[in-house]
MARMARRO-495334 format. One line per field, with one value per residue (C-alpha): residue in one letter; z, y, x. Coordinates in steps of 0.25 Angstrom, whole numbers. Example, Ala and Ser with C-alpha at 12.3 -4.5 7.8 and 13.67 -1.06 7.14 Angstrom:
// MARMARRO-495334
code: [A,S]
w: [31,29]
v: [-18,-4]
u: [49,55]
***
This chain:
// MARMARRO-495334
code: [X,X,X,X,X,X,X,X,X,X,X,X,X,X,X,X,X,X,X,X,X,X,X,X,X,X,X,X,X,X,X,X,X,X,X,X,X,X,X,X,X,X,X,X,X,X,X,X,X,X,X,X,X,X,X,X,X,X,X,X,X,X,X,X,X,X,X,X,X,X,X,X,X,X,X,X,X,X,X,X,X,X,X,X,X,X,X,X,X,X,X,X,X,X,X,X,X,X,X,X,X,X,X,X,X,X,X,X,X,X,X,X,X,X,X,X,X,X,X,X,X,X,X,X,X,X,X,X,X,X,X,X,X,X,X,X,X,X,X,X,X,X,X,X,X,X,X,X,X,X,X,X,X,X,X,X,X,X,X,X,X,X,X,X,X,X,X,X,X,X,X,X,X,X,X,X,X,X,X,X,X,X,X,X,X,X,X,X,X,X,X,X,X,X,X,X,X,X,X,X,X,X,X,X,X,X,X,X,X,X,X,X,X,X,X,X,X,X,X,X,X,X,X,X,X,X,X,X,X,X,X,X,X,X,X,X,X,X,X,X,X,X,X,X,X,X,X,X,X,X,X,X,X,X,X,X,X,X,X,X,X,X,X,X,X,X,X,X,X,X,X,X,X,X,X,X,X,X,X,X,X,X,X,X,X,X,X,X,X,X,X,X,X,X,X,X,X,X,X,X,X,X,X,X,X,X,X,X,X,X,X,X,X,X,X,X,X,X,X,X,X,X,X,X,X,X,X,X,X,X,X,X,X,X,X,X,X,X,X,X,X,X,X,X,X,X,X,X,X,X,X,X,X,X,X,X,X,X,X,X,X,X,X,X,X,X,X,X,X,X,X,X,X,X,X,X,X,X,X,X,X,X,X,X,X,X,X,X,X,X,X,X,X,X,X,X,X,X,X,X,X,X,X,X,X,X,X,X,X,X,X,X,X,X,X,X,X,X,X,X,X,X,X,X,X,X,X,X,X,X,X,X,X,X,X,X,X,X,X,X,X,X,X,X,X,X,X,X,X,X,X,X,X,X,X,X,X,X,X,X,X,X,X,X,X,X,X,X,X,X,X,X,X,X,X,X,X,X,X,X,X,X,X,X,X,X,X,X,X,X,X,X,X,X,X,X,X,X,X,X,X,X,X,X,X,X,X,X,X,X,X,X,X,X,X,X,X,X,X,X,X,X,X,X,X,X,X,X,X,X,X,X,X,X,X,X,X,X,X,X,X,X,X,X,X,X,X,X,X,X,X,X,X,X,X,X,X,X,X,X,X,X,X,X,X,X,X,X,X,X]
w: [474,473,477,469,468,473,457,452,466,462,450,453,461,447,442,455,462,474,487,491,475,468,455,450,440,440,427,420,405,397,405,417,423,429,441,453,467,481,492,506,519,521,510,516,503,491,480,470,454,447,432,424,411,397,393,406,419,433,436,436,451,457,467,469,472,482,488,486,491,505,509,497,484,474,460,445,437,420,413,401,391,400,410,410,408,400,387,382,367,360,363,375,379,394,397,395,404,415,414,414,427,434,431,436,450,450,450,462,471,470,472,474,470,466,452,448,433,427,411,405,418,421,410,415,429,423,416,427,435,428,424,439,448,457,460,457,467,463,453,453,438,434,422,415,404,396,380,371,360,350,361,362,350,348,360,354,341,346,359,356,345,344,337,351,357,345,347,335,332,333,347,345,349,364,362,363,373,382,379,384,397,400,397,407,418,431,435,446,439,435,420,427,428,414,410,420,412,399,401,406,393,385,390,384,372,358,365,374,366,369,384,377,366,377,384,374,370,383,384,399,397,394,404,416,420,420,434,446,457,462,453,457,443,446,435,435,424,412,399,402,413,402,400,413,417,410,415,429,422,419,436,441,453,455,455,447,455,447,451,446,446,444,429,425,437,448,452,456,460,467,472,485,482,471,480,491,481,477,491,497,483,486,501,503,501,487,481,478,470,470,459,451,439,429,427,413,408,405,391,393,393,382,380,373,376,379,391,391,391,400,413,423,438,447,459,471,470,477,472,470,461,448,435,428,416,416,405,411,405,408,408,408,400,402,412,416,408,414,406,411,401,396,403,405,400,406,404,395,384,386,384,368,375,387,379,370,381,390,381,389,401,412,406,414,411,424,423,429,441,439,424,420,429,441,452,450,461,470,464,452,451,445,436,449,455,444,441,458,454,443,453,463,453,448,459,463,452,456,445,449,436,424,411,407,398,398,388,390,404,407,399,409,422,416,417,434,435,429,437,451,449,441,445,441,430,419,403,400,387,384,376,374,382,383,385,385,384,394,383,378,393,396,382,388,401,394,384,395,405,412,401,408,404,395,397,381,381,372,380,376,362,361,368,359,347,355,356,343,336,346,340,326,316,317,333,335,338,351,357,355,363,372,374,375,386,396,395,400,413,422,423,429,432,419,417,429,420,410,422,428,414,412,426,423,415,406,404,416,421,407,410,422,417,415,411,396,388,377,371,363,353,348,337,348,356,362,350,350,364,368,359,368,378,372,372,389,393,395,388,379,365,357,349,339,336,326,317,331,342,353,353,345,356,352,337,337,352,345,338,351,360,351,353,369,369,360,372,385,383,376]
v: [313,318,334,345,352,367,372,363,367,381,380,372,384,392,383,375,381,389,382,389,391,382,382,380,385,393,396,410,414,406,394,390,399,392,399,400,403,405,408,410,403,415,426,441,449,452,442,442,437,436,438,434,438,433,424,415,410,412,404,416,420,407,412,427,421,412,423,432,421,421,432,432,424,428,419,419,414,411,422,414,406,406,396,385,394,392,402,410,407,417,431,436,451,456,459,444,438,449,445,429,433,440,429,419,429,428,412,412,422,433,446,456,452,460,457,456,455,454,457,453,450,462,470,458,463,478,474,465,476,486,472,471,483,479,467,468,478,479,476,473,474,466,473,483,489,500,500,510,505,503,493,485,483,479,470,463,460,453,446,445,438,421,422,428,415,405,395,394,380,384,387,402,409,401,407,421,419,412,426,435,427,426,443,447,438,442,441,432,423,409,403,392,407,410,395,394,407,402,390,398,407,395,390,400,392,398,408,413,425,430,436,446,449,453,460,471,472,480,493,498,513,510,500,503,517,512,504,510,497,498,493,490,490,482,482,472,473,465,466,476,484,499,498,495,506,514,509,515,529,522,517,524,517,512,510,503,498,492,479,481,469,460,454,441,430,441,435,422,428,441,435,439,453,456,451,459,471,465,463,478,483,474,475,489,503,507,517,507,516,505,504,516,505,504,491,484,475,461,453,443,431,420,411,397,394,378,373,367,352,351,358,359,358,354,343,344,333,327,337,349,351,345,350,344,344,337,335,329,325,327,311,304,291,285,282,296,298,304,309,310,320,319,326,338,342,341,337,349,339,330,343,337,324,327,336,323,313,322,320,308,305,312,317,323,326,330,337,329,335,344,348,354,362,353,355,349,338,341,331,325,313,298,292,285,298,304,294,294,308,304,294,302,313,304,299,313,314,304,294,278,272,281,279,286,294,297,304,303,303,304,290,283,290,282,268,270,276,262,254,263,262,252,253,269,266,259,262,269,277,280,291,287,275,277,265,269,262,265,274,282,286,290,298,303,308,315,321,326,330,345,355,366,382,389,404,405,397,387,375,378,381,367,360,369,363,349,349,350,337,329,335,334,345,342,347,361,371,374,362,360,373,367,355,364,374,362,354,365,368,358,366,363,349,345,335,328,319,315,311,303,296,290,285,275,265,259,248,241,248,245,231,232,240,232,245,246,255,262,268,280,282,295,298,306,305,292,286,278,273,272,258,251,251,243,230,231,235,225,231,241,247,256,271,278,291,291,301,312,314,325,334,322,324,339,334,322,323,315,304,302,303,291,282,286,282,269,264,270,267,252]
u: [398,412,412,416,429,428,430,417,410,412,408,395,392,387,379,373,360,362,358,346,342,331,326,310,300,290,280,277,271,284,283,293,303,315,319,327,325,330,320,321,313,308,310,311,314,306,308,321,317,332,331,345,350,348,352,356,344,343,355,359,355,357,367,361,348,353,358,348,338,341,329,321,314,327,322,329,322,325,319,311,319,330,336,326,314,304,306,295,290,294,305,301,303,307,293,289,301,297,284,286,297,285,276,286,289,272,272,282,272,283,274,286,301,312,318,335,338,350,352,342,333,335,326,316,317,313,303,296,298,288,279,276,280,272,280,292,300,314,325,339,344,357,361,350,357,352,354,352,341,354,361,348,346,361,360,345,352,364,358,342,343,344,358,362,361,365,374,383,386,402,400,408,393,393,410,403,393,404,414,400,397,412,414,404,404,409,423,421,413,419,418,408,399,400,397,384,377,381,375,362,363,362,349,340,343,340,331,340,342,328,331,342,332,323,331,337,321,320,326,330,332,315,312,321,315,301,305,302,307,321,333,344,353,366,376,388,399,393,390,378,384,387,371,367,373,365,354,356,349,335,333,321,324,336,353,364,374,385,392,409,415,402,398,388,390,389,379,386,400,396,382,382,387,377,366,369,366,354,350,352,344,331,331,337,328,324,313,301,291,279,271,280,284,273,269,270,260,269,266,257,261,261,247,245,259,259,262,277,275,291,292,303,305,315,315,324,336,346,357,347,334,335,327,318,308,294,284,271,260,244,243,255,253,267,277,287,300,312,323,338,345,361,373,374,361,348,334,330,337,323,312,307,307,300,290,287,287,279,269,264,272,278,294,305,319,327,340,352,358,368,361,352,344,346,355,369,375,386,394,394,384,383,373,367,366,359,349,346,343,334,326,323,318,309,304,303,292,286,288,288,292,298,306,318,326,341,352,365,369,356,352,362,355,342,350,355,342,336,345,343,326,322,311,308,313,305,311,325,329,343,347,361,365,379,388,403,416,427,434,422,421,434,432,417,424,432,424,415,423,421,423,430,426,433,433,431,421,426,419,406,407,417,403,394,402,402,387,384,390,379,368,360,358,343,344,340,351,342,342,359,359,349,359,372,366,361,374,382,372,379,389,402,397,392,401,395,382,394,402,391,388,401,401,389,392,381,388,388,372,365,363,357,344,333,322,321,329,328,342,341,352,354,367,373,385,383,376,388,389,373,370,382,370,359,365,369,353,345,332,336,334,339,333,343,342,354,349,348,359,358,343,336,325,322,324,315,304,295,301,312,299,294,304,302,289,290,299,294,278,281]
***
């Protein structure tokens, strides 16, 4: 592996995981909560849980809690429905995030922790407060603004409805988004920061409207005087600094301190001096009045929700921990599938699939190295590297023998994979098996080289538009969405899966695999490419899905995970 120039290397630096940083799941009354954490040997301080805005994730607090984590627990979770947290079923209010938060702090055997929000989090740190005084002994708020009844309501009905969040299929909407993240972040922030926290807006998906209809359903001229801990009200130069100044009026028991000079991304520019803050507040003097907040009685959480049949965890890699989803069975009656996803996307592109094969065999979708969820290489990798990856995952799990699945890239990993452990490998399914000439690959390295960012945002509406001519009027507009927000979390080294792929050439390692294979051909963007394949495989057939391209699996589960099972159990 070739190292990094100093520019990529920085630029890594927003979207790698701290050293010191890990990532888990925990489960609460909506189902999993993705979080993260940094923990010391020993831990001398009381706990730290980081709440973020809406609509973004813990990513967030990556580099404050690393920082913060050297003498105590500092966690950030994704509040429901946000990052890779499982969503409640329905609009929640800020009492029902609080109370999934507390729930989750509960599972972890945190009986006393301080609580930071920012935005958003922060009316979920208020209202966790008064839901459990007893254990929660002190807030720092980022942001707490104080509208009038009128600017709530103003603010509900232009951000707390679904249209807030719509994509228009023009791309001008993700124009406007880009302009608001680009306005308010701070100065010293680079356009990788912008990028990053769009990218985390997007995977709330269609629901991601739901934290700000929470939000501006609370009012904090009522909630913020019924607090007794100590605040500390920190207030940077944003969007909400003229109404958290306000705010300063309804502390009981506590400062603002505003932060000139500091906006969105102060948190990665300016980490050590806004932790240095937050440090002198949670281990300095304050006026604790025990017991003085009146608890409130939190909603009751949900019953005869069924059990979510894909669940996520990670396992420690060669290059970090990688992600990954798992559906399992009672009594698996069938050999385990493992399912390698396209670039640069990740294994959530598998979940109907995996939902329908789980039915009767052990399923799994990992994300690649680099997307996804799991951590990115130093360097970029080669499908050899990728597939010795995938190997000792799965032996990892403890699988001796296992079919496979690939798309795109991820159908070429399955073919080194094959011919690096035959004997793991039993049967092979292709979606897309991609056989290029030299000039289509001169023109595909082109095509999908680097896209550099452009301050107007003009590079995610042009792959906005892109996206689209790949995918069927049958497909919902939520899973295009779904498709456009993973493909832009690799980051600066997105490009790197792409790289790989037009580096292996099918043509010379086809012949050599002697596993079945079945080819899945979809009317995508390969459609014409992939049947070159068939005639260089020893044992190979072909499945055309010409009527469906891109998002067939969430638009026909059954009828694909027919056409699985027809080859895999025969």
């Amino acid at each position: 592996m070739n190292e990094l120039d100093p520019q990529l290397e920085y630029e890594m630096r927003f979207w790698r995981t701290p050293v010191g940083v890990k990532r888990a799941y925990a489960d609460a009354r909506f189902g999993q909560i993705h979080y993260r954490v940094c923990a010391p040997p020993a831990p001398t301080r009381v706990p730290l849980l980081c709440l973020h805005l809406s609509p973004s994730s813990g990513r967030l607090y990556a580099q404050f809690i690393a920082e913060l984590g050297k003498d105590r627990v500092a966690l950030a979770p994704d509040t429901p429905g946000f990052g890779l947290s499982d969503a409640p079923l329905s609009p929640p209010e800020i009492p029902d995030y609080a109370a999934a938060l507390g729930e989750f702090m509960e599972a972890l055997g945190h009986a006393r922790f301080d609580v930071m929000g920012y935005h958003t989090g922060s009316r979920i740190a208020v209202e966790l407060a008064q839901q459990r005084p007893g254990r929660v002994r002190r807030l720092v708020l980022v942001s707490a603004p104080a509208y009038s009844e009128e600017e709530l309501k103003l603010q509900y009905e232009t951000m707390g409805t679904p249209a807030a969040d719509e994509i228009s299929a023009d791309g001008e909407s993700l124009l406007r988004r880009w302009r608001e993240q680009w306005q308010w972040k701070d100065p010293q922030a680079p356009a990788v920061f912008a990028q990053r926290e769009f990218c985390e807006g997007l995977l709330g998906g269609e629901n991601a409207w739901w934290g700000h209809r929470a939000a501006f359903r609370q009012n904090y001229s009522r909630e913020l005087p019924r607090v007794e801990q100590p605040i500390l009200l920190l207030c940077p130069e944003d969007d909400l600094r003229a109404p958290t100044l306000r705010a300063a009026s309804y502390l009981n028991n506590g400062r603002l301190l505003e932060l000139p000079g500091f906006a969105h991304g102060c948190l990665d520019v300016h980490t050590a001096k806004v932790a240095a803050l937050v440090q002198e507040f949670l281990d300095g003097e304050a006026e604790e009045r025990p017991n003085r907040t009146s608890a409130k009685l939190a909603p009751p959480a949900p019953v005869g929700v069924p059990a979510r049949p894909v669940r996520r965890d990670y396992w420690q890699g060669p290059f970090g921990q990688l992600h990954y989803r798992i559906a399992r069975p009672e009594e698996p009656r069938a050999i385990p599938v493992v399912m390698f996803h396209m670039s640069p996307n990740s294994g959530r592109v598998f979940e109907p699939t995996l939902t329908e094969l789980g039915v009767d065999r052990i399923a799994v979708a990992p994300d690649t190295p680099g997307f996804g969820e799991s951590e990115a290489p130093q360097a970029p990798l080669e499908i050899e590297d990728f597939a010795a990856t995938m190997a000792k995952f799965i032996d990892a799990l403890g699988f001796k023998q296992v079919d496979v699945m690939g798309y795109h890239t991820g159908s070429i990993t399955c073919i080194a994979l094959a011919l690096a452990r035959p004997e793991l490998v039993r049967r092979i399914v292709q979606i897309s098996s991609p056989v290029f000439t030299d000039e289509e690959l001169e023109s595909f390295r082109r095509e999908y080289a680097p896209t550099p960012i452009d301050v107007e945002g003009r590079h995610l509406r042009d792959k906005w538009v892109n996206l689209q001519r790949f995918y069927g009027p049958e497909v919902p507009r939520a899973v295009l969405e779904r498709q456009f927000a993973d493909g832009l979390r690799g980051g600066p080294a997105a490009h790197w899966g792409h790289r790989a792929a037009f580096n292996y050439d099918l043509r010379v390692h086809l012949p050599k695999v002697s596993q079945p294979i079945l080819v899945i051909n979809p009317n995508d963007d390969l459609a014409l490419q992939t049947p070159r394949g068939l005639p260089l495989m020893q044992n190979g057939r072909r499945h055309d899905f010409s009527d469906h391209a891109h998002g067939f699996m969430d638009v026909i589960p059954v009828e694909f995970g027919r056409v699985l099972r027809q080859f895999l159990d025969n």
